[in-house]
N, C-alpha and C positions, 0 to 999 in steps of 0.2 A: 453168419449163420445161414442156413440153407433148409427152407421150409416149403412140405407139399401142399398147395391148395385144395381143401376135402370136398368147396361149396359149389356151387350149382356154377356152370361155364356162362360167361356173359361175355359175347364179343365184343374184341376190346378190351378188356377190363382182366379179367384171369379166367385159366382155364385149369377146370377138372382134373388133377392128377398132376398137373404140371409145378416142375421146381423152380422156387423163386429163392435171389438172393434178400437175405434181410441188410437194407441199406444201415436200420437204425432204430431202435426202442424207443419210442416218445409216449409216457405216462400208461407204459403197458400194450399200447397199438405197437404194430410193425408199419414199418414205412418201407414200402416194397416198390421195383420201377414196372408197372405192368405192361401188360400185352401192348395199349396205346403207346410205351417208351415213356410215357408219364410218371412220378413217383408219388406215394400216395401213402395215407396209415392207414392199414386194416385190423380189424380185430383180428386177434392170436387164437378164438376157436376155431377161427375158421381154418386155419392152417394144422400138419401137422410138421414136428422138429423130425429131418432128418439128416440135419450136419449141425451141430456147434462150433 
């Protein structure tokens, strides 16, 4: 799944606008590899779906 980040840019971390892959669903978080190349769970408002 391929999801836009809608929240505030934090370098490093995720950027504004930018598409991330969803590595994987854990108790409803996305676990995303971010900007660092780190992978991580984020919450899912923060994101919006634009590939299943």
């Amino acid at each position: 799944m391929k999801v836009k980040y809608t929240g505030k840019t934090s370098f490093l971390v995720l950027t504004n606008g930018k598409i991330y892959d969803v590595i994987s669903v854990e108790k409803g978080w996305y676990r995303i590899k971010d900007d660092s190349g780190e992978d991580y769970l984020y919450p899912p408002e923060s994101f919006e779906v634009v590939e299943k």
